[in-house]
C-alpha positions in Angstrom: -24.1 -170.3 45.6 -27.7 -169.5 46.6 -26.4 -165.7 44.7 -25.1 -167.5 42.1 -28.6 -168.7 41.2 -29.6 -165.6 40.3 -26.9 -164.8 38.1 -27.8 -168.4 35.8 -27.8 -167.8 32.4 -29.9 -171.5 31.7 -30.9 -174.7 33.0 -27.1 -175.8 33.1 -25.5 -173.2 34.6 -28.8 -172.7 37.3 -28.2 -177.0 38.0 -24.7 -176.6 38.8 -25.3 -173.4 40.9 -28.0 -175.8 43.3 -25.6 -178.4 43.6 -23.6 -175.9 45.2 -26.3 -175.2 47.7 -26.4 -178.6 48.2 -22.9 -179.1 49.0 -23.1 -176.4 51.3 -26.4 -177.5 53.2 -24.8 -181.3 53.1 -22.2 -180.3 56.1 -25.1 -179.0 58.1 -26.8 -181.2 59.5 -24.2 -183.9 60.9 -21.9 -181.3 62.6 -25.0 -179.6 63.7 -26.1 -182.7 65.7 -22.6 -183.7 67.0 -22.2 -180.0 68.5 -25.9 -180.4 69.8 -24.2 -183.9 71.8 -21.8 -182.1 72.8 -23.3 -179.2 74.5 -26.3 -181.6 76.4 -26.0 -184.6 78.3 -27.4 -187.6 76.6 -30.5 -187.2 79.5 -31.3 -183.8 78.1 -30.8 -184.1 74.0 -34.5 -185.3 72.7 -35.5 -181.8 73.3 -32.8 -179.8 71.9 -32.8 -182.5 68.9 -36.2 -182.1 68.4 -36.8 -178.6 68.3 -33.4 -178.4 66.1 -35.4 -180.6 63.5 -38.5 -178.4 63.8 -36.5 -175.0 62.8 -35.4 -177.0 59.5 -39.5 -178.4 58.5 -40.3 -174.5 60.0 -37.7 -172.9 57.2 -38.8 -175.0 54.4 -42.6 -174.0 55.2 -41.4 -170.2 55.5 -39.7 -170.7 52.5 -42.7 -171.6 50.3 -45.0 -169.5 51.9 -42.2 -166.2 52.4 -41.0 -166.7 48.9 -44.3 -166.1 47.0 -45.3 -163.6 49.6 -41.5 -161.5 48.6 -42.2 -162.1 44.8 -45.9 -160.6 44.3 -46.7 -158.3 42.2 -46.0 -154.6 44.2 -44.3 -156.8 46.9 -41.3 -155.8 48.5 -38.9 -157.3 45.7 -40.7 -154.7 43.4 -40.2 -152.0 46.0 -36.4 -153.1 46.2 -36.2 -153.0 42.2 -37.8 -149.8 41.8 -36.0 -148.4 44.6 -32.0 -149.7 43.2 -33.1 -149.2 39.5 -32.4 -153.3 39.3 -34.1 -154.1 35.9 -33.4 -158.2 36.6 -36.4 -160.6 36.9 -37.9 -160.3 40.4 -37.0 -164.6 41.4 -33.3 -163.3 40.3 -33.1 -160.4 42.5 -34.6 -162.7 45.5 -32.3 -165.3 45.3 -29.1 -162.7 45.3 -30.6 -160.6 48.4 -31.1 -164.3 49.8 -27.8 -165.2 49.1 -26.0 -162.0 50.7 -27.9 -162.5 54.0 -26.6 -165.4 54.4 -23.0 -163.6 54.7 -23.6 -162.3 58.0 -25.2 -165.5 59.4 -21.9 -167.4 58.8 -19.7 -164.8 60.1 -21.7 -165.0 63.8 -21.0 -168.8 63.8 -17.6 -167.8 63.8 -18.5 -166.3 67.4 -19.6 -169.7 68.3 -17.3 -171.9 70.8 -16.3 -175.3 70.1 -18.0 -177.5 72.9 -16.0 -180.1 74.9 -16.2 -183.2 73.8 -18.8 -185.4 75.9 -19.2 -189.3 76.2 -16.0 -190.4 75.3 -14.9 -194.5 75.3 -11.3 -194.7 75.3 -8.4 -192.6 73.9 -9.8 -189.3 72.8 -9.2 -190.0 69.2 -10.3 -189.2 65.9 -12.0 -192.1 64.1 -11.2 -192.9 60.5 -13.6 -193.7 57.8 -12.5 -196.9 58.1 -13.2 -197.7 61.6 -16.3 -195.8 61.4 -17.6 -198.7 58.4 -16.0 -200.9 60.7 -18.4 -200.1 63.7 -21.6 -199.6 60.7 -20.9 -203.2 59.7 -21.1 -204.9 62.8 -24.0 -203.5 63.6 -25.0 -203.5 59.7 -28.5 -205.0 61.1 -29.3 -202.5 63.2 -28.8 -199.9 60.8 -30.1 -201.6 57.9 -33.7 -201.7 59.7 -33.9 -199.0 61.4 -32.5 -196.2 59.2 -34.1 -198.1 55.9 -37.5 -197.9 57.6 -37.1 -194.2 58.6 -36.0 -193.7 54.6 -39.1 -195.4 53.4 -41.2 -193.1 56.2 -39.7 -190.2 54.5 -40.2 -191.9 50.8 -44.4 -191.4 51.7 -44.1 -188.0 53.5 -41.2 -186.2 50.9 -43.6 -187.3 48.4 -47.1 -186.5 49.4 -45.7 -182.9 50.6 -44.5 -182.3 47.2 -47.9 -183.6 45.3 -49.8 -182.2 48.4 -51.1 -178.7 46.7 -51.9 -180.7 42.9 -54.3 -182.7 44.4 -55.9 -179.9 46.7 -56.4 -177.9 43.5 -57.1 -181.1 41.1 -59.6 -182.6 43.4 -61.0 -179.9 45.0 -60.1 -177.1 42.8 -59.0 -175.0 45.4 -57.0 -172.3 44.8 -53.1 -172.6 44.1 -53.0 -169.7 47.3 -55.5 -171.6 49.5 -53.9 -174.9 49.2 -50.5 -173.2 49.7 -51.5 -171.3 52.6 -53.8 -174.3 53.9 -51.1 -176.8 53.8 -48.4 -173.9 55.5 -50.4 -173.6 58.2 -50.8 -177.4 58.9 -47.4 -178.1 57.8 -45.9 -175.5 60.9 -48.6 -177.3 63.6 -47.8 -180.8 62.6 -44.8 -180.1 62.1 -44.0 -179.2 66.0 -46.0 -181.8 67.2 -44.5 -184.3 65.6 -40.7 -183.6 66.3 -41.4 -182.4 69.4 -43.8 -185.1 70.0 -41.6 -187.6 69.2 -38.8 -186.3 71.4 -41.0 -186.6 74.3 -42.2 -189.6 73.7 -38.5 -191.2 73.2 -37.4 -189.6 76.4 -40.6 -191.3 78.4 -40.0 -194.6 77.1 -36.4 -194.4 78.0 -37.2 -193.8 81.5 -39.4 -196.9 81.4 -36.4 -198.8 80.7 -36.8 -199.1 77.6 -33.3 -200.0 75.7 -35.2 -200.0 72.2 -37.2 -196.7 73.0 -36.0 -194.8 70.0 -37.2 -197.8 67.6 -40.5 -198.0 69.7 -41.5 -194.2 69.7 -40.3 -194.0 65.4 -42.3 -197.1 65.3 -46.0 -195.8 67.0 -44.9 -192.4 65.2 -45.0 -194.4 61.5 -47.8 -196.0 62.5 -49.7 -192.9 62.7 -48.5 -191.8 59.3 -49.4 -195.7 58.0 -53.1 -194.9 59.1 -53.5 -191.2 58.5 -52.8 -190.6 55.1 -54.7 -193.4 53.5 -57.6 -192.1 55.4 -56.4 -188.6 54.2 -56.9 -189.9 50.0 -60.4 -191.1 51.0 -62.1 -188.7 52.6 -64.3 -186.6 50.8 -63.9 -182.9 51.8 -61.4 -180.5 51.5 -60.8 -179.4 54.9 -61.2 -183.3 56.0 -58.2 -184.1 53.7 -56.4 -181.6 54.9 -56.9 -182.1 58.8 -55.8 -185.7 58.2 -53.2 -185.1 56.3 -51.4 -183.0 58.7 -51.9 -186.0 61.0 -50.1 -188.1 58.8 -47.2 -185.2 58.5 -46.4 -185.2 62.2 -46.7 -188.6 62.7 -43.9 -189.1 59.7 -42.3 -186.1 61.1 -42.0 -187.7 64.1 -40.8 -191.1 62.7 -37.6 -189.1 61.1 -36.4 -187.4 63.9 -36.5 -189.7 66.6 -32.9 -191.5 64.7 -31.2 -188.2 64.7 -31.9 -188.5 68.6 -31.2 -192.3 68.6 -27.8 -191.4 67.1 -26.3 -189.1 69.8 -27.0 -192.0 72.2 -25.7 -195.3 70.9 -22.8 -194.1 68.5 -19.6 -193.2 69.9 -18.9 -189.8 69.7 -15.9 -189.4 67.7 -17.9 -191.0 64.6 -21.6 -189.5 65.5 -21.1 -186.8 62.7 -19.6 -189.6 59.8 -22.8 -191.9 60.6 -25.3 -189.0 60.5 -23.8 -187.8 57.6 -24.4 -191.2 56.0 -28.1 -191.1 57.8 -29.0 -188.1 55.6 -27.8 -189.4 52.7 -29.6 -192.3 52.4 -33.1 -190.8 53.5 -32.4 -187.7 51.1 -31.8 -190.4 48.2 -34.5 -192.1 49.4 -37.2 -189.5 50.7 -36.4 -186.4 48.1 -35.0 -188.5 45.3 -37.9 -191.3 45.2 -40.6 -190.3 47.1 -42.4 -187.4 44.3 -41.0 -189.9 41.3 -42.8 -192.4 42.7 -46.2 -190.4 43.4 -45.6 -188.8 39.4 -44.9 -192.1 37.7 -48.0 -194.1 38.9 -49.8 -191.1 38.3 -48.9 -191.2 34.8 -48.2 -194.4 33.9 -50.3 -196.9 36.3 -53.5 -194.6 36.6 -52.9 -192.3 33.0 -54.8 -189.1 34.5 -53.6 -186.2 36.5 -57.0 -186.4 38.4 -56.1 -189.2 40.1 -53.0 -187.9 41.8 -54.8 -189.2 45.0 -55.1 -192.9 44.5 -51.1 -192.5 43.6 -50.6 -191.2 47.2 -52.6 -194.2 48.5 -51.0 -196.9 46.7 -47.5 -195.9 47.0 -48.2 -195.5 50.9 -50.3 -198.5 51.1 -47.0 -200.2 49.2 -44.4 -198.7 51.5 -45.3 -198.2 54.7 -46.0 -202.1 55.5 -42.3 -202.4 54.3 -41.3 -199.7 56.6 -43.2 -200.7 59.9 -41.4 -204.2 59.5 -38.2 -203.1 59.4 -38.9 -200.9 62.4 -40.1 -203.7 64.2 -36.7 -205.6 63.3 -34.9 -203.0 64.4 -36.0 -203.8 68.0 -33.7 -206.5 68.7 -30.3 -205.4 67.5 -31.0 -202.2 68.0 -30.6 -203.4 72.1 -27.7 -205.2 71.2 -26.0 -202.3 70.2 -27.5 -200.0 72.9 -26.1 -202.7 75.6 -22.5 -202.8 74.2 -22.8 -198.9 74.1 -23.9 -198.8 77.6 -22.0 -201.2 79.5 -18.2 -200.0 81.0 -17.1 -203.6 79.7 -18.4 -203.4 75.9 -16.9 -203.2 73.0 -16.9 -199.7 72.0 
């Protein structure tokens, strides 16, 4: 489908083309998690989780940066036009070599072995969509808070990394390539130390005996974010903005992937990848769907300038992320609940 793009012939045929990217990238990342359960013991998965969640924020950096790197002028999708005698328009031809490389990446999965099943509770069954709502609504509380304040954390970050290089260049009137490149390079840092960061963190509190450590560590890591990026809006230098900025990006970073970790240790196993699946739903809706609208419309419509792209970033953060560290801190309770039924050989799952 990514191939496909290259071939669209207008705006219709190009949407329907990225949906089926999107269909595609949907099945990712819930069977990538359950075979990640399924190859480490629940002791050992905050790590492989974590680094797991870097490589997608890494490929999405490499992406931006790669892609206008490929498509300059004399660049090496110029060389590869010249070379073939392609005469199509250079973001065409990138998307169709993309495409084809991606054929020999799906055949080697096809080398991959399918892990035994760990952490089992009961018959070795498959569970149904129904049971799977089933277990959801019992625990609707849990889920509620915790994965609606992770999807207003990533509401604030999806958004500000989207109007990020607009208000470098609108404020500061830096350079579309500087505030790309700037914002790459913080983007990759605080990017590792925030997933891997938050991993860490997750796995120290649960040593402490903590049975709500994955709601504890998303919550300091939201809180980070909370503080960071207003700070980021008011400061008055470049660099400044940028530095805190990237705070705020790993501490949100963080505060999204320490539920993917959460999830491989309190839902049973045969419905792990039918509840993530629902997880990134939700904070995709949520995160990519609301997070630039919201950032463009009060921009437009509340402040009437596109010079003051900032103050949208600091009102819609100042207006979410109270919202979000509450239901984080709500989580706390059932979130135990759930984690002792999980846990004990006489509960209920």
């Amino acid at each position: 489908m990514t191939a496909l793009c290259g071939f669209a012939t207008g705006f219709w045929t190009l949407f329907l083309a990225r949906v089926g990217v999107a269909v595609g990238e949907a099945g990712i990342a819930p069977t990538s998690l359950s075979v990640i359960s399924d190859n480490f013991p629940v002791e050992r998965r905050s790590r492989p989780i974590s680094i797991w969640v870097f490589g997608a924020a890494l490929a999405t950096v490499l992406a931006f940066g790669g892609g206008g790197l490929l498509l300059t002028a004399g660049g090496p999708i110029d060389s590869l036009k010249n070379l073939l005698g392609i005469e199509m328009a250079s973001w065409r031809v990138l998307l169709v070599v993309l495409g084809l490389c991606g054929v020999p990446l799906v055949l080697a999965l096809l080398t991959l072995r399918e892990p035994a099943r760990r952490d089992w509770i009961g018959e070795p069954t498959k569970a149904s969509v129904r049971h799977t709502l089933r277990f959801v609504k019992e625990h609707q509380l849990m889920f509620a808070f915790f994965f609606g304040g992770t999807a207003l954390c990533l509401l604030v970050l999806d958004g500000i990394l989207v109007w990020l290089p607009a208000l470098l260049m609108r404020s500061y009137e830096m350079p579309l390539s500087e505030a790309g490149t700037s914002i790459a390079l913080v983007s990759i840092v605080a990017g590792l130390a925030g997933t891997v960061g938050s991993g860490y963190l997750n796995d120290v509190l649960a040593k402490r005996g903590h049975s709500d450590g994955p709601v504890r560590a998303t919550f300091i890591f939201a809180v980070i974010g909370a503080v960071s990026f207003p700070l980021a809006v008011v400061v008055e230098q470049a660099w400044s903005t940028v530095l805190c900025f990237g705070v705020g990006i790993a501490g949100l970073a963080g505060a999204s992937t320490v539920p993917q970790i959460a999830m491989q240790q309190i839902v049973p196993n045969r419905m792990r990848a039918q509840v993530a699946a629902g997880y990134f739903f939700l904070v995709n809706v949520v995160g990519f769907g609301l997070g630039p609208l919201a950032i463009g419309f009060t921009t437009d419509h509340v402040f009437g300038s596109e010079s003051r792209v900032g103050e949208s970033m600091l009102v819609v953060t100042l207006i979410t992320m109270p919202v979000a560290l509450l239901l984080l801190f709500l989580a706390r309770r059932p979130f135990r609940r759930l984690k002792f039924s999980y846990s004990s050989p006489t509960g209920t799952l």
